[in-house]
Every structure is written in C-alpha cells, then in structure tokens.
C-alpha positions as CSV (number, residue, x, y, z in Angstrom):
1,X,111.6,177.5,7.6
2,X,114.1,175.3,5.9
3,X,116.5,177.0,5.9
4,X,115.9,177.7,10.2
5,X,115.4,173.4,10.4
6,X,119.2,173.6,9.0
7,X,120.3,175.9,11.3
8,X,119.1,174.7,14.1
9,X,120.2,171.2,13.3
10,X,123.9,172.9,12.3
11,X,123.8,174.0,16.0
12,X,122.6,171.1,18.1
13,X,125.2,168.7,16.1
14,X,127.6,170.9,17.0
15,X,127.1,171.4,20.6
16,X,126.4,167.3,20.9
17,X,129.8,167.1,19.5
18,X,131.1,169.8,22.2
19,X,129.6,167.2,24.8
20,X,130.3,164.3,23.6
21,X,134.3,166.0,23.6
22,X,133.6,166.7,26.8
23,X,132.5,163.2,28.0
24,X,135.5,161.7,26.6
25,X,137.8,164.3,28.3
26,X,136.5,163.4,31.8
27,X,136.5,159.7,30.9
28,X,140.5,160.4,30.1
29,X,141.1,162.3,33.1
30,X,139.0,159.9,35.4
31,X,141.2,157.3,33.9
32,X,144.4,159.4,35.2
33,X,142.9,159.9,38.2
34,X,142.5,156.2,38.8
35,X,146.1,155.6,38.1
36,X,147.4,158.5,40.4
37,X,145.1,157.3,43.3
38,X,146.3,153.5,42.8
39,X,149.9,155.2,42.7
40,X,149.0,156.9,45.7
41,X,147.4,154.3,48.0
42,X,150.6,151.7,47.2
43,X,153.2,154.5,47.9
44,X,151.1,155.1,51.4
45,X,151.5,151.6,52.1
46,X,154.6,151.7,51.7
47,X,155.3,154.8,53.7
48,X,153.7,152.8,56.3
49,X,155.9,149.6,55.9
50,X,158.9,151.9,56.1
51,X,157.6,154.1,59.1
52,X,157.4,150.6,61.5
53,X,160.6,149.1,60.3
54,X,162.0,152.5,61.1
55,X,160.2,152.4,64.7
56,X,161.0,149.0,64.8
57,X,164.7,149.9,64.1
58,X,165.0,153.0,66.8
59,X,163.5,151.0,69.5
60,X,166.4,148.1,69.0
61,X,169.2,151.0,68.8
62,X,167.8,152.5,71.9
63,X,167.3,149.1,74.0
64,X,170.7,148.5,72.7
65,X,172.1,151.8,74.1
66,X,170.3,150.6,77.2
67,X,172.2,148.0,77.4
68,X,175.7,149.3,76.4
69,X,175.2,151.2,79.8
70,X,174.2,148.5,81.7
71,X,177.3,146.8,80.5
72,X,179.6,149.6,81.3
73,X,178.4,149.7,84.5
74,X,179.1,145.7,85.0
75,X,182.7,146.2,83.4
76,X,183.4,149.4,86.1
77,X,182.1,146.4,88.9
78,X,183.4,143.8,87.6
79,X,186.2,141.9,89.7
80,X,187.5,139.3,87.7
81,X,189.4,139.4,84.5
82,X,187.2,136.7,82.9
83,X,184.0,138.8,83.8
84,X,186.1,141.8,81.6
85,X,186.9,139.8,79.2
86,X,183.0,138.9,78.7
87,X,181.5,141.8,79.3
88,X,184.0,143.5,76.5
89,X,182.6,140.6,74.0
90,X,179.0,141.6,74.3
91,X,180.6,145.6,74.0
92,X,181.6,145.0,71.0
93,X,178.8,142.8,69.8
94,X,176.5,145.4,70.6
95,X,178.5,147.8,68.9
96,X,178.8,146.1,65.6
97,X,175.3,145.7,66.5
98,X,174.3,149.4,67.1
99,X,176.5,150.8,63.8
100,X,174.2,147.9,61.3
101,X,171.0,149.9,63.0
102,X,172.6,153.1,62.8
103,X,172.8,152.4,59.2
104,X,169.4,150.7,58.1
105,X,167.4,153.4,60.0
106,X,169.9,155.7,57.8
107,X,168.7,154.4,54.5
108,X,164.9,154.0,55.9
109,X,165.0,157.8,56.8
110,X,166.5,158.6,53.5
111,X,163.4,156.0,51.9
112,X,161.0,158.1,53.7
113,X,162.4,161.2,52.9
114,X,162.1,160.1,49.2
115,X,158.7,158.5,49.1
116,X,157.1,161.5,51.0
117,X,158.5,163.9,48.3
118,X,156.8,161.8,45.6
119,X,153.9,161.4,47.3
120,X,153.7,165.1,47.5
121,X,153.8,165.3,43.5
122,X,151.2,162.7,43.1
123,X,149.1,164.8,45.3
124,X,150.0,168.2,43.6
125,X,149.2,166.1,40.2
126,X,146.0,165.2,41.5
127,X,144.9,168.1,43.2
128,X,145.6,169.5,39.2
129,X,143.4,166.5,38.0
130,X,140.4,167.3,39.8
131,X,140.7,171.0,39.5
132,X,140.5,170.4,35.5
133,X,137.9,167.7,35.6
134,X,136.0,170.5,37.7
135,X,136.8,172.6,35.0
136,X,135.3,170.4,32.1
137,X,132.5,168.9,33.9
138,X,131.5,172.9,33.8
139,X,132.1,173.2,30.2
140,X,129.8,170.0,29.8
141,X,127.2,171.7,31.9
142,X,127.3,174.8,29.5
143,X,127.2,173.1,26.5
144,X,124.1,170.9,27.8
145,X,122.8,173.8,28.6
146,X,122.9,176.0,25.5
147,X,121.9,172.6,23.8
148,X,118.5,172.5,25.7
149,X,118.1,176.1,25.1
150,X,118.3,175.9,21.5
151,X,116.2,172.3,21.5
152,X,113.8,175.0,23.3
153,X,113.8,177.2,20.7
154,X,113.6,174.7,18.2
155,X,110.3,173.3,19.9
156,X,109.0,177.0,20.2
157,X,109.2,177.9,16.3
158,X,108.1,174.7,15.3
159,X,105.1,175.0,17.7
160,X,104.8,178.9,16.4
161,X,104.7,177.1,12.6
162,X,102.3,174.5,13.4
163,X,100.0,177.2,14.8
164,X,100.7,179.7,12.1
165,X,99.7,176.7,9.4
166,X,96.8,175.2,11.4
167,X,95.4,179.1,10.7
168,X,95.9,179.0,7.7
C-alpha cells in the first residue's frame, strides 16, 4: 500500500506540475496577446488618422481641379489684359497648390500602404497566438483531467483499503 501512496503521489505531483506549466504558458501568451492587441488598436487609429487626411487631401486636389477649370474658362473670356494677368496668378497658385497635394496624398498612400501591411502581420501573429493558446488551454484540460482520474483512483483504493481493514 506504500509503496501504491508513493506512486500515486509520484503522479499527481507530476501532472500538477504539467498544469501549473500550463497556467504559466497561457499567462505568457495572454501577455503577448495583450501587447499585439494594444499594437493593433493604435496602428487602427492610425490607419484611420491617415485615411481622413488622405480624404481630406483628394477632396482639396479635386476642388482645386474644379477650379483650375473654372479659371481657364475666365482666361479664354477674359478681355482685358489685367484680368489675364490675374487669372494666370491664381493658375499658378493653384498649381503650386495642386503639385504640394499631389505629393502629401503621395506619401499618405504610401503610409497606408505600409501600416496596412503591418497590420496584416500583427493579425497573422495573433491569429498564431490564439491558435496556440487554444492549443494549451487543451493540454491543461488533459492534464486536469488525467489528474482527477488518478485523484479518482486514489480515492477508490483507499476506500477499497479502508473496507478491506474495517473486515479485518
């Protein structure tokens, strides 16, 4: 019998330390998870951010387009040469104008372009996170349940002893 009490014990320490493993690698991976979801929420925000400016950017280029046309159409009516002369300021203006959005919403696609990629590899990363924390919280499930089995065992012999020595 003492030698089955060691046993026993032998087991259920090791499968508490199986668990106990088990709890502190979800506990590191929850922590991971945290980070990559705190990563992930501030680069969304910042998507955002850089999706309006860029709306904000191509509606100013277009109403500036808008009004490149308008402009051309007051230079072909234009009759004097001082109306020309003003209408050719604003041109130009507007140009200089047009290229500096031309450019920003440039660098803002290229932003996007950049921030949606790693967005995509925090995702992929977490997407690996949870499939492994899925994994272990299995393994934890296992080992809890071969522990009860055996604490079962363990409460059937000694309830077979204790019956076996109240007969005697």
């Amino acid at each position: 019998m003492e030698e089955f009490l060691k046993k026993m014990q032998q087991k259920i320490e090791h499968f508490e330390k199986l668990v106990e493993k088990d709890k502190e690698e979800i506990a590191q991976l929850e922590s991971k998870l945290t980070q990559v979801k705190e990563q992930l929420a501030s680069l969304e925000s910042e998507i955002l951010q850089i999706s309006r400016e860029l709306r904000e950017h191509e509606h100013r280029f277009h109403d500036i387009l808008n009004h490149l046309k308008r402009i051309q159409q007051a230079t072909l009516k234009a009759q004097t040469e001082r109306e020309i002369e003003m209408l050719e300021r604003d041109r130009s203006r507007l140009i200089k104008e047009l290229d500096e959005h031309k450019k920003i919403i440039e660098e803002l696609k290229e932003r996007y372009e950049e921030m949606t990629s790693q967005e995509m590899k925090l995702l992929d990363e977490e997407m690996k996170l949870e499939e492994e924390k899925s994994h272990l919280l299995h393994e934890k499930e296992v080992h809890l349940k071969r522990l009860e089995h055996i604490l079962q065992q363990f409460q059937k012999r000694i309830d077979q002893f204790r019956h076996n020595y109240n007969l005697q």
